[in-house]
Every structure is written in structure tokens, then in C-alpha cells.
C-alpha positions as CSV (number, residue, x, y, z in Angstrom):
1,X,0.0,0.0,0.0
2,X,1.0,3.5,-1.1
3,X,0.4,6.8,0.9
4,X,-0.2,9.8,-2.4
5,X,0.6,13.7,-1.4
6,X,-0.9,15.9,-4.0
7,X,0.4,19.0,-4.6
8,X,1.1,22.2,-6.5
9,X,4.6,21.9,-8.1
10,X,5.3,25.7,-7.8
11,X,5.4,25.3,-4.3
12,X,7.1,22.5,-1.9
13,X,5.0,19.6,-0.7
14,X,3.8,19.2,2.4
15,X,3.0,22.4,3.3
16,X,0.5,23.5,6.2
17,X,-1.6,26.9,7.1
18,X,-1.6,25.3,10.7
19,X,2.5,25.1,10.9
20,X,2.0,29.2,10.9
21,X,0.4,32.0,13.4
22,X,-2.8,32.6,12.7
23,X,-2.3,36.3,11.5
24,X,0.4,34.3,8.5
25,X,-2.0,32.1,7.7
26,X,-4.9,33.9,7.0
27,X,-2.6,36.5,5.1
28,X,-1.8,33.2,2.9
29,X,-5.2,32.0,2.6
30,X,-6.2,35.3,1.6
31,X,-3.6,34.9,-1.5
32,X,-4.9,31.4,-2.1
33,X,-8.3,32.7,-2.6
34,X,-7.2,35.6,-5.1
35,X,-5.5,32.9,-6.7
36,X,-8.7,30.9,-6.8
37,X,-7.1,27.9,-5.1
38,X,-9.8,25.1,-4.6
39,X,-9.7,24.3,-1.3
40,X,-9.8,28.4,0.0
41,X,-13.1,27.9,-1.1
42,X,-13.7,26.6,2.6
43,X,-13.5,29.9,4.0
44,X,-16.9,31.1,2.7
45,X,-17.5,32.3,6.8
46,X,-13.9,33.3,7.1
47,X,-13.4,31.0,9.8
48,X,-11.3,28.4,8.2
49,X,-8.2,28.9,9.9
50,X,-10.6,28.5,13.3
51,X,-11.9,25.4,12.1
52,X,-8.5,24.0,10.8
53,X,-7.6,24.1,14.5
54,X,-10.8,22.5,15.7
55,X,-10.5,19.8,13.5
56,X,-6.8,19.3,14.1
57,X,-7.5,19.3,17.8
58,X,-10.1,16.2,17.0
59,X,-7.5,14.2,15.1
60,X,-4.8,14.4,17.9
61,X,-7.3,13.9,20.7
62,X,-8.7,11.2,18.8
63,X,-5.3,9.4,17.7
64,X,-4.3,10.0,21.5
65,X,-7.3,8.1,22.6
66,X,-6.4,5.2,20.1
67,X,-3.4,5.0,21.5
68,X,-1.2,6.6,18.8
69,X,2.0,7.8,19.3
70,X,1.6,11.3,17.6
71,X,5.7,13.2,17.6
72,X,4.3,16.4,16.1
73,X,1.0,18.2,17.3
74,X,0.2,18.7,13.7
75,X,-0.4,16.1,10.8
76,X,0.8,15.8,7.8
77,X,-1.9,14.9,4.9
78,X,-1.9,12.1,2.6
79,X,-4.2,10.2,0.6
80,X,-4.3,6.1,1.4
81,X,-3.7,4.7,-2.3
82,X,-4.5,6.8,-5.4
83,X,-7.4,9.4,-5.5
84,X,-9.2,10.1,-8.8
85,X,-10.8,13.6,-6.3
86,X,-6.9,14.4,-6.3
87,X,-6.1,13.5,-9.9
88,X,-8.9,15.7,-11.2
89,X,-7.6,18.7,-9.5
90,X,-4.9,18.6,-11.8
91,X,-5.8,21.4,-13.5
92,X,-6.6,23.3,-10.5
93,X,-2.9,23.3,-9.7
94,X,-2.2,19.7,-7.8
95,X,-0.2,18.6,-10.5
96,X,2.7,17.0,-8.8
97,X,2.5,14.1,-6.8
98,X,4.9,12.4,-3.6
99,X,4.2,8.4,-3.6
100,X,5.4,6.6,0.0
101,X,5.3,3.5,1.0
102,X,2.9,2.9,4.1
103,X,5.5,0.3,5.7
104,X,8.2,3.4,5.6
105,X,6.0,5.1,8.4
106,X,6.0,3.5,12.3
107,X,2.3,2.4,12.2
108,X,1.8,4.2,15.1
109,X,2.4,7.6,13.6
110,X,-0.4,7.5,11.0
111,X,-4.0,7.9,11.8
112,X,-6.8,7.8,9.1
113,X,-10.5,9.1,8.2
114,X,-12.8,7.6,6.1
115,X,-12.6,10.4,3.7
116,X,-11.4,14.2,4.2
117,X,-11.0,14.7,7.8
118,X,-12.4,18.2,7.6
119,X,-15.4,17.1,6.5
120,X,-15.2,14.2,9.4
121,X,-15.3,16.5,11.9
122,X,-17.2,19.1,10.5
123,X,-20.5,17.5,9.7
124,X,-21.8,16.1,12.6
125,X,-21.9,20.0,13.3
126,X,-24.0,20.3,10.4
127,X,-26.8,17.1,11.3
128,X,-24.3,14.8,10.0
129,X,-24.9,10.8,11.1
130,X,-22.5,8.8,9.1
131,X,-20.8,5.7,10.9
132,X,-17.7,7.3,9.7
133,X,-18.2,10.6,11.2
134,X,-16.3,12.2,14.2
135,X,-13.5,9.3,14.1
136,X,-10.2,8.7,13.6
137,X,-9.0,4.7,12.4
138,X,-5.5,3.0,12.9
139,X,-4.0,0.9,10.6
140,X,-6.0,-2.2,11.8
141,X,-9.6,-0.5,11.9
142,X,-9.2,1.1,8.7
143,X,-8.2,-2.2,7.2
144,X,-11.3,-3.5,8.7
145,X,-13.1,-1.1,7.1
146,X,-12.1,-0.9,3.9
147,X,-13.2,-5.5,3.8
148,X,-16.4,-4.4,4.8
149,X,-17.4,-1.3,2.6
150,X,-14.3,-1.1,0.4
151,X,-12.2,2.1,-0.7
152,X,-14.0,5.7,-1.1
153,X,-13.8,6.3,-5.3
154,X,-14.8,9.4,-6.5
155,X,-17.0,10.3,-9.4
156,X,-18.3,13.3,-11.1
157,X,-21.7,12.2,-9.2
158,X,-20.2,12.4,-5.8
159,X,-21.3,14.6,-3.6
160,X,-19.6,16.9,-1.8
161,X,-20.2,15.3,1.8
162,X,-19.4,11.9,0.6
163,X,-16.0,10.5,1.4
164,X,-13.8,10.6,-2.2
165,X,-10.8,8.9,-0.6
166,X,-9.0,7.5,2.9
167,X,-7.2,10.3,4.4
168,X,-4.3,9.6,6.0
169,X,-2.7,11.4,9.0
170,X,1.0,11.4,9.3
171,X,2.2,12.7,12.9
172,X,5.8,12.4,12.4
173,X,8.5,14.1,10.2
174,X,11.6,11.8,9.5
175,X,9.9,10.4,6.3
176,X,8.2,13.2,5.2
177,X,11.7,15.3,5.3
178,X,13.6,12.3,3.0
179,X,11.3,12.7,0.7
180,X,10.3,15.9,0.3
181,X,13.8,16.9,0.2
182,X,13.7,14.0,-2.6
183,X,11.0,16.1,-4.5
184,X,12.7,19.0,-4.9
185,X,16.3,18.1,-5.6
């Protein structure tokens, strides 16, 4: 099994709003929305950045709970095997891809959501019900789960709410650094 990071290649991989004050990354944002970046679309409120943190705080209190062994407070983002939601978004700048090896990461480092964890932890907000709602998955469960209702695909008929892909939540650096340094030799 592969872990995918999607990205722009103009900028480096594995980049995060959260790694920055809030004041930085709301002045970023606010570029990534001029430049009509797809996912500043989330900030219709202007209280992304505020629920960036809410949700992160979710993922770490949730991998905490299942006993993960997190080394930064922060995740790194990946997809868990290929993601047509990601490859379409090629021509709204994700043109470049990182491809890792799951077995390179400590299993306890990595955490995963049944689809986009924003939306995970977001929608039950909203009325949301979904078994896969409000939950984080180690390596075992999401195994588990992917036997019993098989991998997310996206389609042009998905809808918006619906997970597109198995997020995967990397709480550790050594790997990312080798190969994001890899990327852009």
C-alpha cells in the first residue's frame, strides 16, 4: 500500500496553514483565494483557519485516545492509495505528486479518516450521522473497514459530503523530510 501527497509543483509539498500563526495564515489563505485555489473555497465564513484548528485538535485527541504515538502536534496529509478527487484537481494546480510506501511510516504515527478529515469532523456539526463521522482509524480498523465497505472512489456524481478517498494522517517528520527533500532536488 502507497500513501499519495498531492500537490502544486510551484510550491514544496507538504506544506501547512496550521504550521503558521494565525495572522500568517490567514494572510496566505487570503492569496490562495485571489488565486482561486480550490480548497480556500472553505473559508466562505472566514473561519477556516478556526476550524482548521478545531479539527486538528479532533485528530490528535482522537489518535491519543487510540493509542497513537503522535511526535508532532500537527499532521501531515496524505491520501491512502490513489485518488481520482486528487487527480482531477490537476488542472486546478495539484499537478505534482509524492508516492510513500505505508510500511516506511511507524504504524503508530499514522491515523486515518474515512474520507477528508475536515469534513469528518465538521458535519456532525451540520446534522451529520455517518458511521464514519467524528472518528479517527488505525491501521487495523481502517483495514477493517475498507473489507467491509471497500475504498472511497470518487466520481463526477459524488457529492460533496461523501468521502472521495481515505485520508491519511502522518504525525511524524523523518519520512516526510527524506522525501520531500527528494521532491525537490
Amino acid at each position: 500500500m502507497f500513501l499519495y501527497h498531492y500537490f502544486d509543483n510551484e510550491r514544496k509539498p507538504f506544506l501547512s496553514l496550521s504550521d503558521l500563526s494565525d495572522q500568517e495564515a490567514i494572510m496566505i489563505h487570503k492569496k490562495l483565494e485571489k488565486d482561486n485555489n480550490i480548497f480556500s473555497k472553505r473559508n466562505s465564513d472566514g473561519k477556516y483557519m478556526e476550524l482548521r484548528r478545531f479539527v486538528e485538535n479532533k485528530l490528535y485527541s482522537k489518535f491519543i485516545e487510540k493509542e497513537g504515538k503522535p511526535k508532532r502536534k500537527i499532521p501531515y496529509y496524505m491520501v491512502l492509495g490513489e485518488s481520482n478527487f486528487y487527480k482531477r484537481l490537476n488542472n486546478e494546480g495539484y499537478n505534482d505528486v509524492i508516492k510513500i510506501p505505508l510500511e516506511k511510516f511507524d504504524k503508530n504515527t499514522v491515523s486515518f479518516t474515512y474520507g477528508d478529515s475536515f469534513i469528518t469532523f465538521i458535519s456532525p456539526s451540520y446534522g451529520g450521522t455517518e458511521w464514519y463521522l467524528n472518528n479517527v482509524y488505525m491501521y487495523a480498523e481502517i483495514q477493517k473497514i475498507i473489507k467491509k465497505y471497500g475504498m472511497p472512489v470518487w466520481t463526477e456524481d459524488t457529492p460533496f459530503h461523501q468521502p472521495s478517498y481515505i485520508e491519511a494522517q502522518i504525525w511524524e517528520e523523518e519520512i516526510i523530510k527524506e522525501y520531500t527533500i527528494k521532491s525537490i532536488e
